[in-house]
N, CA and C atoms as an extended XYZ file, in Angstrom:
231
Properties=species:S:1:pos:R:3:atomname:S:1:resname:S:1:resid:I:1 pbc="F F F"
N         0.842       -1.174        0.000 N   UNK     1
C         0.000        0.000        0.000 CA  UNK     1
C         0.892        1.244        0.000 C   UNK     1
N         0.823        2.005       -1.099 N   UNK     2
C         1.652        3.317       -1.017 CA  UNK     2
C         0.554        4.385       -1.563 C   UNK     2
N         1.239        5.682       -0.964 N   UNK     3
C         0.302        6.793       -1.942 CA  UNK     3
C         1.422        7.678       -2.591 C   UNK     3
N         0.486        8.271       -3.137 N   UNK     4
C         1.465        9.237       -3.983 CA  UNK     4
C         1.518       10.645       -3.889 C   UNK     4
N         1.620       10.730       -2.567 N   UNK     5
C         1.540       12.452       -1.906 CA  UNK     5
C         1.755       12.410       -0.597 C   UNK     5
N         2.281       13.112       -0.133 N   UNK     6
C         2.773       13.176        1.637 CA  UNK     6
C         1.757       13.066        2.600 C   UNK     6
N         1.695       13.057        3.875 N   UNK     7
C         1.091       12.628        4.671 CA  UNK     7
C         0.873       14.628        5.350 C   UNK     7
N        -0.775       14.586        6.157 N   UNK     8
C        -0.686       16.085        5.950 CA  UNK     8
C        -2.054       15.667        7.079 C   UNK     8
N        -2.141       17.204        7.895 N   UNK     9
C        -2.818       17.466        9.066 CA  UNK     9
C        -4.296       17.161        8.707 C   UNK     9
N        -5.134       16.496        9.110 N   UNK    10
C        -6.780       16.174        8.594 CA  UNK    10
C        -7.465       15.801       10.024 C   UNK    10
N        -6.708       15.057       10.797 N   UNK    11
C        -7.934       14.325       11.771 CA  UNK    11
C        -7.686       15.516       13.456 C   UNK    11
N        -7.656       16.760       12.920 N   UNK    12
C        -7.656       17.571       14.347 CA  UNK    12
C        -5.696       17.616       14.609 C   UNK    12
N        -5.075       17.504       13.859 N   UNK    13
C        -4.032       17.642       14.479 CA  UNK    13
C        -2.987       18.536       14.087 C   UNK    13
N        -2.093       19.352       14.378 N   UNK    14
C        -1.464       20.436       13.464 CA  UNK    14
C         0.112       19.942       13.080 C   UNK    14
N        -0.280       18.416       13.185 N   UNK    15
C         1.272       17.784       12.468 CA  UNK    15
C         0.434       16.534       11.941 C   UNK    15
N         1.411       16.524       10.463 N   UNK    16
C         0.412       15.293        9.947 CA  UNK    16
C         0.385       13.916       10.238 C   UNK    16
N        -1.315       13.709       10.062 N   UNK    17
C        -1.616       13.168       10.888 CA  UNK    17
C        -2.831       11.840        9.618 C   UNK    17
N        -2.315       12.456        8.999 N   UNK    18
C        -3.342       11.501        7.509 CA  UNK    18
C        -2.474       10.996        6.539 C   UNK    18
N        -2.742        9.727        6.215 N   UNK    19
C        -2.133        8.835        5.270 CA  UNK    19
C        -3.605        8.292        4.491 C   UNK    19
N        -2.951        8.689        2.847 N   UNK    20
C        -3.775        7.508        1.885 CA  UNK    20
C        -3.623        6.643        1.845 C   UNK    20
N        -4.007        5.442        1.545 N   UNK    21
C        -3.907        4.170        1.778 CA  UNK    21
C        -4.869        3.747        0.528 C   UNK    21
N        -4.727        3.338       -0.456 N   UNK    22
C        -5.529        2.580       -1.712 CA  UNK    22
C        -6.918        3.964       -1.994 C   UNK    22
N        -6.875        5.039       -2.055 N   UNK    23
C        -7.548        6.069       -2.111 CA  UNK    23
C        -8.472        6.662       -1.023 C   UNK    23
N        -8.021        6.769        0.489 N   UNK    24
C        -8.776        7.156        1.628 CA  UNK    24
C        -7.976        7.043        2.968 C   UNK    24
N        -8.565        8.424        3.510 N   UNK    25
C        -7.473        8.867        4.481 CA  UNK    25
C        -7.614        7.689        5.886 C   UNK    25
N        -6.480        7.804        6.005 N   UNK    26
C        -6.244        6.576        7.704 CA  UNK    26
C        -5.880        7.672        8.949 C   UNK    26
N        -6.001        7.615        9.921 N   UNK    27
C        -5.443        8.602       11.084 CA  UNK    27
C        -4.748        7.544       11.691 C   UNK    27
N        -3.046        8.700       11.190 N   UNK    28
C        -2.168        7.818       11.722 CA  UNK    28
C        -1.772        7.522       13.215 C   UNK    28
N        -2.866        8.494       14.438 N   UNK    29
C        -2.677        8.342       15.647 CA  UNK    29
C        -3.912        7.557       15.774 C   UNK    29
N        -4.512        6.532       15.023 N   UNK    30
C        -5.569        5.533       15.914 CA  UNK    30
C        -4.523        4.015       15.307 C   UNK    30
N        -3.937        3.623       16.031 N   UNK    31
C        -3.375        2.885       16.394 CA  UNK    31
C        -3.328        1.540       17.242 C   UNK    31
N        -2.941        0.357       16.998 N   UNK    32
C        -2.914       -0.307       18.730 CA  UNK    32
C        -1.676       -0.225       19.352 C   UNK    32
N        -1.193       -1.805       20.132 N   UNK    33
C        -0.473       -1.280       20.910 CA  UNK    33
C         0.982       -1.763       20.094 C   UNK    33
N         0.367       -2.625       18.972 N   UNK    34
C         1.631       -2.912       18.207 CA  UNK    34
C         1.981       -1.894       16.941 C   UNK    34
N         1.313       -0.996       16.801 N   UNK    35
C         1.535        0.180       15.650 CA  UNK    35
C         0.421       -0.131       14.690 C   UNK    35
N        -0.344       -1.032       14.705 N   UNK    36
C        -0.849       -1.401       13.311 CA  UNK    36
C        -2.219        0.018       13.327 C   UNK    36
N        -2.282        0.043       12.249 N   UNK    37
C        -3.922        1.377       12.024 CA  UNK    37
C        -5.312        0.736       12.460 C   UNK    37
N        -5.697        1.177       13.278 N   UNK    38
C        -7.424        1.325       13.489 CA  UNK    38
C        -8.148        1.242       12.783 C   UNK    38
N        -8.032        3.075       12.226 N   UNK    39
C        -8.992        3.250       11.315 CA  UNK    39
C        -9.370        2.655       10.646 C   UNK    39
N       -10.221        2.567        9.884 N   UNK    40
C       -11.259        2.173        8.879 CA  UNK    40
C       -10.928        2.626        7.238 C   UNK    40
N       -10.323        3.933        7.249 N   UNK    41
C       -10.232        4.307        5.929 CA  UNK    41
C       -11.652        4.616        5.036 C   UNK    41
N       -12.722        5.425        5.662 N   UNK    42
C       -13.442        5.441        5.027 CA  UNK    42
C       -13.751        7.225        4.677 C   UNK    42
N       -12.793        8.112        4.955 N   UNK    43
C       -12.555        9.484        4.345 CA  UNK    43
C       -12.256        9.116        3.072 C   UNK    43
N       -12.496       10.084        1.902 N   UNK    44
C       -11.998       10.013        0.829 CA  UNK    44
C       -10.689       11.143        0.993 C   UNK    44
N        -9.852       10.418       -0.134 N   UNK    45
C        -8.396       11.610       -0.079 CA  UNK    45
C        -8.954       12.518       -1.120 C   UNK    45
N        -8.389       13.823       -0.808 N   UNK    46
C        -8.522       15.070       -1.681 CA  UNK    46
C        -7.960       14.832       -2.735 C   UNK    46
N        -6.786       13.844       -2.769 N   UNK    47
C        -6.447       13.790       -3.851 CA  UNK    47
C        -6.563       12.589       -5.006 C   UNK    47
N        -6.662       11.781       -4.632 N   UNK    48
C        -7.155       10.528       -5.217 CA  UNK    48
C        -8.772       10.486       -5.543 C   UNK    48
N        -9.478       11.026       -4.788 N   UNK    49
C       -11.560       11.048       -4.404 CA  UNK    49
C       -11.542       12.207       -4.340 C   UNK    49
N       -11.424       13.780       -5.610 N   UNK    50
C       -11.406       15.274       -5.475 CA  UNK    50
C       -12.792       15.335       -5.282 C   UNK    50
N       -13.613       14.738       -6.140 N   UNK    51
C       -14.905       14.891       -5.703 CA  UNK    51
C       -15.670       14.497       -5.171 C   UNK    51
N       -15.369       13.084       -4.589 N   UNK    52
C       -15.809       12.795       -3.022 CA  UNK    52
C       -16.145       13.203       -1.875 C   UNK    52
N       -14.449       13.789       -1.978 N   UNK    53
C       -13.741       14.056       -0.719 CA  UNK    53
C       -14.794       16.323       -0.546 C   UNK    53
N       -14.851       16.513       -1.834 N   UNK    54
C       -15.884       18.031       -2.013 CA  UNK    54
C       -17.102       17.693       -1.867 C   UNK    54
N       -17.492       16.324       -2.032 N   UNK    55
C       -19.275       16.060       -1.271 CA  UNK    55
C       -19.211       16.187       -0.092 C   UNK    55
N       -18.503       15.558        0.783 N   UNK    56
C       -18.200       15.137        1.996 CA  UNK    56
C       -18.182       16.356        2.939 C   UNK    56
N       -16.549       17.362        2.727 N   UNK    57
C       -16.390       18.212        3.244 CA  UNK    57
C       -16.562       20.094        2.736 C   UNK    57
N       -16.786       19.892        1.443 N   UNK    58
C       -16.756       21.022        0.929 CA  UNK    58
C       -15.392       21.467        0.766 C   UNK    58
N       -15.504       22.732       -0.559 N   UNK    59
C       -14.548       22.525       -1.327 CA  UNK    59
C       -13.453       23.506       -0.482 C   UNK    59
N       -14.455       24.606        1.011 N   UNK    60
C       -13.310       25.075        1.589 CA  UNK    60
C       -12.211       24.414        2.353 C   UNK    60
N       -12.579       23.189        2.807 N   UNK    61
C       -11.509       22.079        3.574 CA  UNK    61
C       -10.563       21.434        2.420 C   UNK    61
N       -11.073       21.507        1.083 N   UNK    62
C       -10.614       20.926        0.118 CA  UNK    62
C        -9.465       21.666       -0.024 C   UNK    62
N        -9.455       23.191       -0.204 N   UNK    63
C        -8.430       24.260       -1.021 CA  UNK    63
C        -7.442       24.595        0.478 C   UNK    63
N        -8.243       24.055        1.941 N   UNK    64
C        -6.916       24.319        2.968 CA  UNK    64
C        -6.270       23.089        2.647 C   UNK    64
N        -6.355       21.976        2.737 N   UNK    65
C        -5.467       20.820        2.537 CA  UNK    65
C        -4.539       20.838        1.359 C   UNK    65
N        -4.979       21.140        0.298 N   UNK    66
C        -4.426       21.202       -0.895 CA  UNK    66
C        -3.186       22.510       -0.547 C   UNK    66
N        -4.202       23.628       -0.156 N   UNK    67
C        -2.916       25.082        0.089 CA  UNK    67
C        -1.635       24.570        1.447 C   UNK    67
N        -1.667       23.388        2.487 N   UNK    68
C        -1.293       22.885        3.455 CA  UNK    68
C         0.273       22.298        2.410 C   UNK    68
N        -0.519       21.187        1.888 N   UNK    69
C         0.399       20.368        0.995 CA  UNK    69
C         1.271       20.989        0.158 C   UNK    69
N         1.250       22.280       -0.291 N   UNK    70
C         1.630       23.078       -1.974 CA  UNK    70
C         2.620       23.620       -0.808 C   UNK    70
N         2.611       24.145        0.570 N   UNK    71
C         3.214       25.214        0.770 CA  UNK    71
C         4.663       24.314        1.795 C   UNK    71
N         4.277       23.346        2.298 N   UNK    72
C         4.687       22.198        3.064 CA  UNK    72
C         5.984       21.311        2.622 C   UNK    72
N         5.285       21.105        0.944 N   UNK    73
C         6.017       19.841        0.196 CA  UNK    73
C         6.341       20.693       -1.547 C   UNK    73
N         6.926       21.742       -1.740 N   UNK    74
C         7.144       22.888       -2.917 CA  UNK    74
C         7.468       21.431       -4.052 C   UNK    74
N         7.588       20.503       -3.948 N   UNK    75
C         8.067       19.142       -5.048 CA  UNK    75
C         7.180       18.647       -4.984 C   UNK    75
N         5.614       18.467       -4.122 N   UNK    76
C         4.840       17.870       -4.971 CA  UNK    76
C         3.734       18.568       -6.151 C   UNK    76
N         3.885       17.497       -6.980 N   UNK    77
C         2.585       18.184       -8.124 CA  UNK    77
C         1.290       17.822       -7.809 C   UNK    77
């Protein structure tokens, strides 16, 4: 499982804190006690699910994540 964009603040946290995983965000602090992920994965990623992820949250959460990532990571496209 890889994605193809950095990992970036989504679940309340101001260090990132979201990973894609096969097109949908995981919160990388729900965890057990051996590291493995919790979550469910049932967010869509902004970037993989653009218009999902703009049903869901609207397109102003859309353009902070995106402006988060652009200003964060200047090498990704």
């Amino acid at each position: 499982m890889r994605t193809k964009h950095p990992d970036f603040p989504f679940f309340g946290s101001k260090y990132p804190d979201a990973r894609c995983i096969d097109g949908h965000l995981y919160d990388l602090d729900d965890i057990d006690e051996e590291g493995h992920l919790l979550d469910i994965g049932i967010t869509p990623c902004p970037f993989c699910n653009k218009e999902k992820f703009i049903d869901w949250y609207g397109s102003d959460k859309y353009n902070q994540v995106v402006d988060y990532v652009k200003e964060h990571y200047p090498d990704f496209n």
